[in-house]
Structure formats: C-alpha cells, structure tokens
VMD Tcl script that draws the C-alpha trace (Angstrom):
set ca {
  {-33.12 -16.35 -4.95}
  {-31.30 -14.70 -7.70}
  {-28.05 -16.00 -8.93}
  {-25.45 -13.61 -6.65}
  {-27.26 -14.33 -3.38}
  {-26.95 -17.77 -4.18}
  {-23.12 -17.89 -5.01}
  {-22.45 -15.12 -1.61}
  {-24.51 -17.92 0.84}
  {-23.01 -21.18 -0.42}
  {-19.58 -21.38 1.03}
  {-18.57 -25.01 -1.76}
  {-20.36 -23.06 -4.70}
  {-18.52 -19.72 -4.04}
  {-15.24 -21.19 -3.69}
  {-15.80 -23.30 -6.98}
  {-17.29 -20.30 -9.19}
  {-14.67 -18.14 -8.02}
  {-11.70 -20.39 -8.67}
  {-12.95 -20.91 -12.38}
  {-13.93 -16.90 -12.36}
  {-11.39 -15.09 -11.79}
  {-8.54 -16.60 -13.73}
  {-11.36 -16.34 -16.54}
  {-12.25 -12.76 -16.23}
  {-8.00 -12.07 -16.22}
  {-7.49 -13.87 -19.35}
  {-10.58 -12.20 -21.01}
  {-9.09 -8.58 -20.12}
  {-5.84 -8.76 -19.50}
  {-5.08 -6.59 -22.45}
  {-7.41 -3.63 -21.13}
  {-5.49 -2.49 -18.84}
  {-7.80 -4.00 -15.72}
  {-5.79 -3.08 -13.00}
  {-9.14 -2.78 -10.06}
  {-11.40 -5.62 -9.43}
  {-13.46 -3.51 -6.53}
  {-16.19 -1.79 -7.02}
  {-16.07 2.06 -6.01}
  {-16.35 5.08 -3.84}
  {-17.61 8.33 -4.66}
  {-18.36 10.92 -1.40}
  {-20.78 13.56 -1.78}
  {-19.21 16.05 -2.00}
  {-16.53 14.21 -4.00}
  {-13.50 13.18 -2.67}
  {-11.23 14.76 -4.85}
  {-7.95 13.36 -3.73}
  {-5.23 14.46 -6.27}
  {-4.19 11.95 -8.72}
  {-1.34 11.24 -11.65}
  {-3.20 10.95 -14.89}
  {-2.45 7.57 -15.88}
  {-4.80 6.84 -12.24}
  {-7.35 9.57 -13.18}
  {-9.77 6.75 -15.28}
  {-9.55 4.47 -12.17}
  {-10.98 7.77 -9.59}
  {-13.89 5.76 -8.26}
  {-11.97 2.78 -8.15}
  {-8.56 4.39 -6.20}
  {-10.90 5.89 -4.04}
  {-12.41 2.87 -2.51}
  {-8.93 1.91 -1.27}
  {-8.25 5.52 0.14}
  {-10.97 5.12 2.37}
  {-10.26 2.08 3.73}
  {-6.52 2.96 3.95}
  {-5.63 5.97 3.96}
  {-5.45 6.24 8.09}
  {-4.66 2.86 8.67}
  {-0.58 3.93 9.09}
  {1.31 2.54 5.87}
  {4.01 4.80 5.77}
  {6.99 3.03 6.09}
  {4.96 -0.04 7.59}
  {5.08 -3.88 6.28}
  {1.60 -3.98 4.75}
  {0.16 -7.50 3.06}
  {-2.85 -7.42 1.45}
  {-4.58 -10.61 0.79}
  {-6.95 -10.90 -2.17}
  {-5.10 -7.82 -4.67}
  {-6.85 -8.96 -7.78}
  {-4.89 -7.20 -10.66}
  {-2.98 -5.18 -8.08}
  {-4.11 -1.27 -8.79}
  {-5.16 -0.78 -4.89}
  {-1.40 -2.20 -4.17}
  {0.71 0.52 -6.64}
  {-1.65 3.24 -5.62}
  {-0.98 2.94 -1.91}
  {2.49 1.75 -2.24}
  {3.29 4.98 -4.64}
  {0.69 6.94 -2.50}
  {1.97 6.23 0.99}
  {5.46 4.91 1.13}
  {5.23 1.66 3.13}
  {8.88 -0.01 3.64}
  {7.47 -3.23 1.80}
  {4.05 -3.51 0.22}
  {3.02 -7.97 -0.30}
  {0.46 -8.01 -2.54}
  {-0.98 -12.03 -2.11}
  {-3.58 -13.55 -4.70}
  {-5.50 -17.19 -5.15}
  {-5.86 -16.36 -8.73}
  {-2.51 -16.98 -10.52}
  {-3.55 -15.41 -13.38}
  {-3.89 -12.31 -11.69}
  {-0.46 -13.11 -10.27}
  {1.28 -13.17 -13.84}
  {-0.81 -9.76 -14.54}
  {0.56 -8.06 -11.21}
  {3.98 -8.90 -11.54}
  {4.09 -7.51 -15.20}
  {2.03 -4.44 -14.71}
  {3.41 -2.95 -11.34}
  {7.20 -3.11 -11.35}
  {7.87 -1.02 -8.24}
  {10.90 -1.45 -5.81}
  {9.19 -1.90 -2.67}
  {5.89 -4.08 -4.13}
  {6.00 -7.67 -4.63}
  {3.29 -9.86 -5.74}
  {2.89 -13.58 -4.21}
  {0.44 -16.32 -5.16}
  {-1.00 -17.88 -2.11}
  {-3.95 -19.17 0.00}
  {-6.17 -16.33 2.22}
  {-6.96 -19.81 4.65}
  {-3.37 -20.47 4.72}
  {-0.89 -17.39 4.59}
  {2.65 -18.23 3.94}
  {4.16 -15.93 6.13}
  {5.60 -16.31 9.81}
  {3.50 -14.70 13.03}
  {4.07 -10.93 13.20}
  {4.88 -10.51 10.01}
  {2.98 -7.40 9.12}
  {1.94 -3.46 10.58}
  {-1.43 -3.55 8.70}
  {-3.53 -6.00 6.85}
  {-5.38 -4.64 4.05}
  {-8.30 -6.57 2.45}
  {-11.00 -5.02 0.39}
  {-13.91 -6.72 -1.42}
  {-12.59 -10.26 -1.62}
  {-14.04 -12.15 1.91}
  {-17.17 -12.65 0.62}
  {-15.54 -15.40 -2.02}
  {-14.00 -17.00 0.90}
  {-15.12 -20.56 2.11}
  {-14.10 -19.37 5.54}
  {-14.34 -16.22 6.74}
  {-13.54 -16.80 10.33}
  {-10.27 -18.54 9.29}
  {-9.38 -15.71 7.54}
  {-9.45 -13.56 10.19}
  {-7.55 -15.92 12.51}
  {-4.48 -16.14 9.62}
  {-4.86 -11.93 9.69}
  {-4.57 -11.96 13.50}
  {-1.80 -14.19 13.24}
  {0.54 -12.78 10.24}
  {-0.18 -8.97 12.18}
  {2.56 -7.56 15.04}
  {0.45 -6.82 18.31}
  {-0.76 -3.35 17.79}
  {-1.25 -3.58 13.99}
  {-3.90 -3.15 12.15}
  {-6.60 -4.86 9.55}
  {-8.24 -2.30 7.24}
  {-11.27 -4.43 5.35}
  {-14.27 -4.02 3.59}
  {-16.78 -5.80 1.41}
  {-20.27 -6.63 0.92}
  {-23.21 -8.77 2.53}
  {-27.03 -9.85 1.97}
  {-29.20 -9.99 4.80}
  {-28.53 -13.47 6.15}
  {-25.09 -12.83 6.21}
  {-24.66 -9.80 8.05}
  {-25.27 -10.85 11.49}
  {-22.39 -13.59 11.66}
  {-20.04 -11.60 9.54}
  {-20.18 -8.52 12.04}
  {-20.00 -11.22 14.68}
  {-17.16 -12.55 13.72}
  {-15.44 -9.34 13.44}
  {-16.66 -7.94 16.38}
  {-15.99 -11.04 18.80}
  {-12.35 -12.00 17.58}
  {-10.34 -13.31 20.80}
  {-6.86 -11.28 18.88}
  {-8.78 -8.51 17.38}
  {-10.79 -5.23 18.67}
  {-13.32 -3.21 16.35}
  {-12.31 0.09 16.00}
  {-14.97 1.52 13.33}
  {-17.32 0.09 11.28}
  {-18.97 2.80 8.67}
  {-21.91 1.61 6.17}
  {-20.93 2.90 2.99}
  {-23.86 1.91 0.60}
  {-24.25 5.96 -1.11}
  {-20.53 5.86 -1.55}
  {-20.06 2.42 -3.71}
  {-23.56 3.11 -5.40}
  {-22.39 6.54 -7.02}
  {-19.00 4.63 -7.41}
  {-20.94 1.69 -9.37}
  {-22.45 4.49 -11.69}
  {-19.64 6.77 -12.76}
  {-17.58 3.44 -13.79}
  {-20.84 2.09 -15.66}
  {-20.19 3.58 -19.22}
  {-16.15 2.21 -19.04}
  {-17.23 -1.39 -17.32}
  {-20.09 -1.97 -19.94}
  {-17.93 -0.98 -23.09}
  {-15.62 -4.12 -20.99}
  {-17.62 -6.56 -20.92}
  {-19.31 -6.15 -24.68}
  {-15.91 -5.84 -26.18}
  {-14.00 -8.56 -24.24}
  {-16.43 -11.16 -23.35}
  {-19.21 -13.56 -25.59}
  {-22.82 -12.55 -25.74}
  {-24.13 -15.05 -23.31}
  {-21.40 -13.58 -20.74}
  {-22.95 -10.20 -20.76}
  {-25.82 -9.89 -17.97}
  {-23.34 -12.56 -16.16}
  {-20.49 -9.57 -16.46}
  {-22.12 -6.83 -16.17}
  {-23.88 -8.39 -12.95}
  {-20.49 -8.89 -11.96}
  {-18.90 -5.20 -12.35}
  {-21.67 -4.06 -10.35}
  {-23.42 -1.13 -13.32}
  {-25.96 0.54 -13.10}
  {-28.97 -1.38 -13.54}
  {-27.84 -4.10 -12.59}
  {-28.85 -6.72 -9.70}
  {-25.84 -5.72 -7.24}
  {-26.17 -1.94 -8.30}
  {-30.45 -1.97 -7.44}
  {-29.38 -3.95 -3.76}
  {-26.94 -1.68 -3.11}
  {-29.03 1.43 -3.57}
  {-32.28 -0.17 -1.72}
  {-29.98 -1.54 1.18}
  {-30.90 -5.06 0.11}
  {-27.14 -5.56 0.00}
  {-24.82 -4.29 2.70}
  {-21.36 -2.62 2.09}
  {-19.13 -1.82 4.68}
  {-15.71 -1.08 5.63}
  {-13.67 -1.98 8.81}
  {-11.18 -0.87 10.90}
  {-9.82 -3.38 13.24}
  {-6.43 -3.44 15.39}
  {-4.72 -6.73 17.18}
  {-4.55 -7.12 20.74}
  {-1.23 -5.89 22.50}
  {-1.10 -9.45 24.41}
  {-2.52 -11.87 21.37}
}
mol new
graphics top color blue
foreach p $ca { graphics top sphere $p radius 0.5 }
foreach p [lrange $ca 0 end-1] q [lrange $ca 1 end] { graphics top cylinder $p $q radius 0.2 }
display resetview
C-alpha cells in the first residue's frame, strides 16, 4: 500500500502526520503567497467565471470552491468554514458573495497567523480551533462550508455531528474531498444516514480535479523545488497532487474518489 493510502486509512497516523504537516508546509511557503491548500476544478468546457487579477493565478484553485459554493446561499448568510488552510476559498467567497459574516476556523495555527495577515476584510475573521470540537453555540451558522480537509480527520462522523449542531435548522453543509476504495462506503454512509442531516446532491467530480491537478502542475512543482529540501520533493509534490504523481494517476483511473456534497439540516433537529 503506497504511502497516501496508508496515511487516508489510519485514523492515529493521519491525525499525527497532519498535525506536524501542515504547520510545516506554512512555514516552508509562507512567503509565496500560498493562499489555496485544495486541489482544483477545471469543467470542460471551462468554467470561466470572471475573476480580479490578483485571483487569476489561483483559477483552478477558486474554482473548486465555486462549485461547491456557489448555490449553497451565502449572501448575507453566517457561513463557518472549518478546515480554511491559508484562507483563499474564505476571501474569494466572502468578496465574491457578500455573506453578513464569513468564520474562517483552522487546527493549524500557523495557517492561522498566515490568514489573519493576508486577508484583512471587514466581514472575515479567522479562528484557531478544533473540527471535533467547534467553539461556537448551536445554530450558529446558515451554511457550513468544508472542502478537502475530512479526510485528515480522526473522526469523520463527529465532524458531521459538530456541523449539524453549529447549523440553524434549514441550513446548509457544502463539502467535498477525496476517498480510496475502502473508504467510500462508510464515508457516503455517514453522510447519507445522518439523524440531523438530508443529502441533497452528491456529484463525482474526478475529470474536474484531474484537469485542475494539471494546469496548477508547472506553478506547484516550481513550489516545492524552490521552497522545500531535496528529500521533500516526491513527498511534496505527492502532496500538491501534479501531474504524475500518485494522487494525480488515482484520480484519473478512479482509484481515488473525489466528490462534492450538498447537504441541508433537518427543520426539527
């Protein structure tokens, strides 16, 4: 079993790499302007939302959280979304769509610092805090937004129970992220079968991500070379998902599931 596979089935090994990871990977390229940890999402044909310049080299990227977001209602909504990484998903919606207060919530504190430095809108606040354990009261929130994060989680089903619990009846969770085999059964379970939430869509999106993967290749691999040691390298570039590499060839042969999620919380729960 390669490396990845590994990590994504172990729930103690995952939560271990990940906490050692991420602050890590920050640190590393926190002067590159990083500002999307997701891989991507290119339609055919192309999407071709519009975009301000300074978010044109981040297209694949942007477009990802557009997908999954676009619908879900954020204008002038309380949106949280748990796992932001280095926050670009959480200014380009917040800019994009106008929600009344934007709570962008990371494990990685690192990624905290970077957020709170790099986005300084009026309405968009960054928090560092626990995706088991969200500090906020019930109800707090229209729409939960969480995109390619879960998989690092040690529990996924308590993650969706916190979701359920920080949304007002009615709102919604916009998700998506990435599986292997054994895992997709119980994760699609678990979303499916939620006593406080209902399925609205689920959409495989494998040729979307893929083409994203390869039009950020050339910018991710000139990344990792420049900001990380040699013996980093296949570890990175594994990591940022290029083309070539192990996550890239799963996601194009289907070996590796991506898919996004649309899911709203019972009136009554």
């Amino acid at each position: 079993m390669a490396l990845i596979e590994e990590i994504l089935g172990r729930p103690a090994l995952r939560q271990a790499l990940w906490r050692w990871w991420y602050p890590f990977f920050t640190r590393r390229v926190r002067n590159q302007g990083i500002d999307f940890l997701n891989y991507a999402f290119e339609a055919s044909p192309p999407l071709g939302i519009p975009l301000a310049p300074a978010d044109e080299p981040f297209r694949a990227n942007i477009q990802l959280y557009h997908h999954v977001a676009a619908k879900a209602g954020l204008s002038g909504a309380r949106v949280l979304e748990v796992s932001c990484g280095h926050g670009g998903g959480a200014s380009y919606l917040t800019r994009t769509f106008g929600p009344a207060e934007y709570v962008g919530l990371d494990l990685n504190p690192e990624g905290i610092r970077h957020c709170q430095g790099r986005h300084p809108l009026a309405n968009l606040r960054f928090v560092h805090g626990d995706a088991m354990a969200l500090p906020f009261p019930d109800g707090s929130f229209d729409v939960v937004v969480n995109v390619e994060a879960s998989h690092c989680y040690p529990d996924f089903r308590k993650f969706l129970d916190e979701a359920a619990r920080v949304l007002k009846p009615g709102g919604r969770l916009v998700h998506a992220d990435l599986r292997y085999p054994s895992q997709v059964a119980a994760w699609v379970a678990d979303l499916a079968h939620h006593p406080h939430l209902r399925l609205e869509r689920m959409r495989l999106i494998n040729p979307e991500v893929v083409r994203g993967m390869e039009l950020n290749t050339p910018r991710y691999t000139e990344m990792i070379r420049t900001c990380f040691p040699w013996f980093l390298h296949r570890l990175g570039l594994d990591f940022d998902g290029v083309k070539g590499s192990r996550l890239h060839r799963d996601a194009l042969s289907g070996e590796l599931s991506y898919r996004s999620f649309v899911l709203r919380k019972r009136p009554n729960a």
